[in-house]
C-alpha positions in Angstrom: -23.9 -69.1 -116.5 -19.8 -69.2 -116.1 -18.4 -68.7 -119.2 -15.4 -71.7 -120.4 -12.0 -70.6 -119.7 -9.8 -72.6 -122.3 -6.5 -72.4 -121.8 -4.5 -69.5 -123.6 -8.0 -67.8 -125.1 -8.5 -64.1 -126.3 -8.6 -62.8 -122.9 -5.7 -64.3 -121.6 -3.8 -63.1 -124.4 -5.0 -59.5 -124.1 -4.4 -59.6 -120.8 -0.4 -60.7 -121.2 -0.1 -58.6 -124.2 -1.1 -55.6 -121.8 1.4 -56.7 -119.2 4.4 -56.9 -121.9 3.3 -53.4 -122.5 3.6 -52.6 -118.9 7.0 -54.1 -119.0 8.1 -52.0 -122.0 6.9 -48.9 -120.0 9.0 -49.7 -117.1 12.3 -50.0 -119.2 11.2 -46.6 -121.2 10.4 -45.0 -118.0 14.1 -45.9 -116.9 15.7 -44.7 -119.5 13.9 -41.3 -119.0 14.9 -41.2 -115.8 18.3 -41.6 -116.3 18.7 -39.4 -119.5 17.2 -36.4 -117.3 14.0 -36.2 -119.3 11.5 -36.7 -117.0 10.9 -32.7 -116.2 11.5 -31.8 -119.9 7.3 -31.1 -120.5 6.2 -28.9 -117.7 2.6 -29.5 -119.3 -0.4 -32.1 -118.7 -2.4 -32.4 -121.3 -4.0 -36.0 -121.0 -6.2 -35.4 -124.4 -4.5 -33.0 -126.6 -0.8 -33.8 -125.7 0.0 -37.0 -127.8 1.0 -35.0 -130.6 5.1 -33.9 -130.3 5.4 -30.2 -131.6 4.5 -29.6 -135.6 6.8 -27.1 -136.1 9.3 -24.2 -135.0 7.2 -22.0 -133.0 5.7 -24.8 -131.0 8.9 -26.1 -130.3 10.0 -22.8 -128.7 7.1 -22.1 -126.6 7.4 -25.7 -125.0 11.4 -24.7 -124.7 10.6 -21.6 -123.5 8.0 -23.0 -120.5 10.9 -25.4 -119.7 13.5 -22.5 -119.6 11.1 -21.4 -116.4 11.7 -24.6 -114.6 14.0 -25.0 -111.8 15.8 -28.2 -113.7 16.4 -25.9 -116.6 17.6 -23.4 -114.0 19.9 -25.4 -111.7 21.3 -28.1 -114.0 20.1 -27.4 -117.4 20.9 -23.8 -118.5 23.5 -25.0 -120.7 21.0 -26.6 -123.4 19.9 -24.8 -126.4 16.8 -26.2 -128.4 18.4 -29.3 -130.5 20.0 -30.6 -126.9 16.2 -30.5 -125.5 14.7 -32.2 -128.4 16.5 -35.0 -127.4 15.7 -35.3 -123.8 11.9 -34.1 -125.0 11.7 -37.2 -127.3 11.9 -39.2 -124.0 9.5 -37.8 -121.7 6.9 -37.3 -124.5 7.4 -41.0 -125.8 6.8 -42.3 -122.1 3.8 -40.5 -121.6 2.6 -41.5 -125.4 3.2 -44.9 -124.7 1.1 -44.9 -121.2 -1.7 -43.5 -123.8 -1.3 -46.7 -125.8 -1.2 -49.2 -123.0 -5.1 -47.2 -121.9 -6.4 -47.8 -125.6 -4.8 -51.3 -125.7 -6.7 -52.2 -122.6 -10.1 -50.1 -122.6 -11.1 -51.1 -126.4 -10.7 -54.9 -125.8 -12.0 -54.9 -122.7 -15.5 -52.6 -124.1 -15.6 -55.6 -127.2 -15.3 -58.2 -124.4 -17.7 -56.7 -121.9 -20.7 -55.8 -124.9 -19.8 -59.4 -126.6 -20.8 -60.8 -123.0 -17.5 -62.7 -123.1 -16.0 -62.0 -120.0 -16.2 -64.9 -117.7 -18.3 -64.0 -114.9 -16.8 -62.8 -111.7 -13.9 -61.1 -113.8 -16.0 -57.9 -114.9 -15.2 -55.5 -112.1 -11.5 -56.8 -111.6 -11.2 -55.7 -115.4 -12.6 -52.4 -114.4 -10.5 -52.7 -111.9 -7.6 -52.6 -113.3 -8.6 -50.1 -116.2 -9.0 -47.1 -113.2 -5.7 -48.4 -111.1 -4.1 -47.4 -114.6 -6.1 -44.4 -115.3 -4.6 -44.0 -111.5 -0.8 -44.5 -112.8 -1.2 -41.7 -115.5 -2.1 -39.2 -112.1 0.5 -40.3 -110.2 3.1 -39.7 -113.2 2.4 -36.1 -113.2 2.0 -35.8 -109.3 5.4 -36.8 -109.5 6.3 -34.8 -112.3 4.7 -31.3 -110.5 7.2 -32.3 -107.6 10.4 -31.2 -109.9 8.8 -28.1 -111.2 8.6 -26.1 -108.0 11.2 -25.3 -106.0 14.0 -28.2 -106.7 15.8 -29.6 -109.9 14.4 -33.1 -109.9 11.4 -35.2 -108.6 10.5 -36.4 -105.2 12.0 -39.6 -104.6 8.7 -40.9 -102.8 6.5 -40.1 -105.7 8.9 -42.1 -107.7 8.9 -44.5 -105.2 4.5 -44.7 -105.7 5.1 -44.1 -109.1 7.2 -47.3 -109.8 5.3 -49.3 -107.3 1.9 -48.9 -108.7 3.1 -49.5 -112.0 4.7 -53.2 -110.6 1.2 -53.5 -109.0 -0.3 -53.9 -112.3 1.9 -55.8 -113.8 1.8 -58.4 -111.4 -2.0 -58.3 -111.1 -2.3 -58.2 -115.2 -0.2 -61.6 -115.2 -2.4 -63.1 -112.4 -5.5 -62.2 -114.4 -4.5 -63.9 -117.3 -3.3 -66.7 -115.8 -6.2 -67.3 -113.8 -8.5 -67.2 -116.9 -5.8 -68.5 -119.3 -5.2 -71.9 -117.5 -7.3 -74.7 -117.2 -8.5 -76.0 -113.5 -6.5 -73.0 -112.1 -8.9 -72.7 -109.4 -8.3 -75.9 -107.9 -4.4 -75.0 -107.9 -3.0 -73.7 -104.4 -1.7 -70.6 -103.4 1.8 -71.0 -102.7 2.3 -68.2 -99.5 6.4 -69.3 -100.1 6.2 -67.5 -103.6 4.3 -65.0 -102.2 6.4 -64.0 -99.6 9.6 -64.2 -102.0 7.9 -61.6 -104.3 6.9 -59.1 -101.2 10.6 -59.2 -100.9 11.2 -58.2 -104.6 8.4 -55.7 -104.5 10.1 -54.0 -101.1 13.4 -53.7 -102.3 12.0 -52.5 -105.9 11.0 -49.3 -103.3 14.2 -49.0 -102.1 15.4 -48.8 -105.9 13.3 -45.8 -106.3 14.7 -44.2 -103.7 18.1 -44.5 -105.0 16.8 -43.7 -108.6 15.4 -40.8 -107.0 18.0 -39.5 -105.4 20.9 -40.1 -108.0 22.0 -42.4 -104.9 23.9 -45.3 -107.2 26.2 -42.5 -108.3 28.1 -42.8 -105.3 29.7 -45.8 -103.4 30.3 -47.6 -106.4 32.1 -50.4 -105.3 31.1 -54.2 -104.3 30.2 -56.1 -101.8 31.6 -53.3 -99.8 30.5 -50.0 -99.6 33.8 -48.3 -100.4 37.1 -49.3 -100.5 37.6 -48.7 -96.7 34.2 -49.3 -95.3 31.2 -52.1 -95.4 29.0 -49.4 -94.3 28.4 -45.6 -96.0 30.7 -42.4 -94.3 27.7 -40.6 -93.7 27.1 -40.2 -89.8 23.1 -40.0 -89.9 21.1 -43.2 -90.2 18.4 -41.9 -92.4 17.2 -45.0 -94.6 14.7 -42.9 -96.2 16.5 -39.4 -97.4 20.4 -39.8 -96.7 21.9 -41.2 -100.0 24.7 -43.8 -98.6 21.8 -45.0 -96.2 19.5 -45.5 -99.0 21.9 -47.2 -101.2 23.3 -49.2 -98.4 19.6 -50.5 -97.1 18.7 -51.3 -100.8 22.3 -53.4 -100.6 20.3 -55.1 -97.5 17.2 -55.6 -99.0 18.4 -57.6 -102.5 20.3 -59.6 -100.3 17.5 -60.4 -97.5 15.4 -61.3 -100.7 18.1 -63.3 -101.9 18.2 -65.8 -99.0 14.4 -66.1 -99.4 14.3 -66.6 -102.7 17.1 -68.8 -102.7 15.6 -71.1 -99.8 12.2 -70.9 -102.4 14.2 -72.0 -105.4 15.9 -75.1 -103.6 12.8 -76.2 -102.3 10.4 -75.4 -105.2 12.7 -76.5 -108.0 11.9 -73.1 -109.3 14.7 -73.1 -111.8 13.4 -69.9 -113.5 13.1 -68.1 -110.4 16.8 -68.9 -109.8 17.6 -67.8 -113.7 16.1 -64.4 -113.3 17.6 -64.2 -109.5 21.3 -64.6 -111.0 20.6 -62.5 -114.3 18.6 -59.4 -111.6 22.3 -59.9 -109.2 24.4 -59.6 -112.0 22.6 -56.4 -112.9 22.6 -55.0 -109.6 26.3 -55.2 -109.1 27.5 -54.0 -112.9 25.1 -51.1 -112.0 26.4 -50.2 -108.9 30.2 -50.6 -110.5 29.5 -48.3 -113.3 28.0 -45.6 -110.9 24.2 -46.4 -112.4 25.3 -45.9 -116.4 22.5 -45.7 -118.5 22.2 -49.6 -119.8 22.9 -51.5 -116.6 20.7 -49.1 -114.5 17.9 -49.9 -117.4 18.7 -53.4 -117.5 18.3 -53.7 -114.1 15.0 -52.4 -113.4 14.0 -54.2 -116.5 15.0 -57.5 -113.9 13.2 -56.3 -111.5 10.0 -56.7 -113.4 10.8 -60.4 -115.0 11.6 -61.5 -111.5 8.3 -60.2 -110.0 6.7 -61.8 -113.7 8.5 -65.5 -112.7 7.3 -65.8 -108.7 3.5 -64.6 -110.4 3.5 -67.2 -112.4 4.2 -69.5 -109.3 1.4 -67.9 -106.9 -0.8 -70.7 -107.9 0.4 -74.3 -108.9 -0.9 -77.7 -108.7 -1.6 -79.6 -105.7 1.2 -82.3 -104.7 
């Protein structure tokens, strides 16, 4: 028998609580990126590695394994142990908080699923989910191992999957709870506009991570042109994908292909907060881009990424006309 789904019940509310979780993630993860944290633990320990260091010696075994790394080697030799607390404190809180979002979502789910209160069709998507985040935590140090071999910072492509799979669920975790939060959902219709409008954001989120990943918004820093000479980057190979004014420049393409979708959306949805988040995730791009991708605009910014993607969810589905 179908169990009731009344609008804003238990699940629902889990299931948002989990996203806003997934949210926070994404802005911490941003800020580790951009303090140069993320290669500070050259260490995976899944179980045992929630606990920071107790005390002295700890601490300089984990400083001496990151003395070894090529980051340390090529950019960092400078720091002594107080400067890599601080970037430490980063990395360790990102990866802590990734634990939490797991606990948040498998404990809930296990009273849900042995109460017999999930409603019925929802049980494996749950599941679902749960491995696709299980799946994040792998890909996190995947990306990680990339900066600890031969070159002072990550692959920009395993940032790229790193980011995106991360969006994934957060855009699926909304769906969910929508879908079992609202009343007579089912009979709403799936609105391809919307969807199309937040393929757009999810592309050019990629491009992002490219230029995250290759310290690409620390150069060309001007807007709408490239520099003050030139629309277009100085560089003389068209390399979307690894040259850094190409990357910047197609990401420049992207947000403004997405744009003139979303704008065309907004005008004929009515879509107001679409269009709020649009202008607030613009404004971002640009003061990001000006300040050669300082630490709280570059945060901010991919912050807007993931309330613009949370808005055109919300509008996948919505009542017949």
């Amino acid at each position: 028998m179908n169990q009731p789904l009344p609008k804003f019940n238990a699940i629902a509310l889990w299931l948002y609580s989990c996203a806003f979780m997934v949210f926070a993630m994404a802005v911490i993860g941003a800020i580790t990126r951009l303090t140069d944290s993320g290669l500070s633990i050259v260490e995976w320990k899944p179980l045992i590695g929630a606990l920071p260091p107790l005390n002295e010696a700890e601490w300089q075994r984990v400083y001496d394994l990151y003395k070894q790394s090529p980051e340390f080697e090529h950019k960092h030799f400078w720091m002594n142990l107080h400067d890599f607390k601080q970037i430490f404190f980063w990395e360790w809180f990102h990866r802590l908080w990734g634990r939490m979002i797991g606990l948040v979502f498998a404990l809930p789910l296990c009273y849900f699923w042995l109460t017999k209160k999930v409603p019925d069709g929802w049980g494996l998507k749950l599941l679902g989910l749960f491995i696709l985040g299980g799946a994040q935590g792998v890909m996190g140090w995947i990306m990680v191992k990339s900066g600890l071999v031969d070159r002072p910072s990550v692959s920009h492509f395993r940032l790229a999957a790193h980011l995106s799979l991360a969006a994934l669920i957060f855009c699926l975790l909304i769906l969910a709870a929508r879908r079992i939060g609202t009343d007579k959902v089912q009979s709403y219709r799936f609105d391809r506009f919307a969807f199309a409008g937040l393929s757009c954001v999810f592309i050019t989120l990629i491009w992002g991570a490219f230029v995250a990943g290759l310290d690409a918004g620390k150069i060309y820093n001007h807007f709408p042109m490239m520099s003050p000479e030139s629309w277009l980057p100085q560089e003389n190979t068209f390399d979307p994908l690894r040259n850094h004014g190409w990357v910047q420049f197609t990401h420049r393409v992207l947000a403004l292909i997405t744009t003139c979708v979303l704008g065309l959306y907004i005008y004929k949805r009515k879509a107001f907060g679409v269009g709020a988040a649009l202008i607030a995730q613009i404004g971002l791009g640009v003061a990001t881009i000006l300040s050669a991708a300082a630490l709280h605009p570059a945060a901010a910014h991919q912050a807007g990424a993931f309330i613009l993607m949370a808005t055109l969810v919300v509008n996948l589905y919505r009542k017949p006309a």
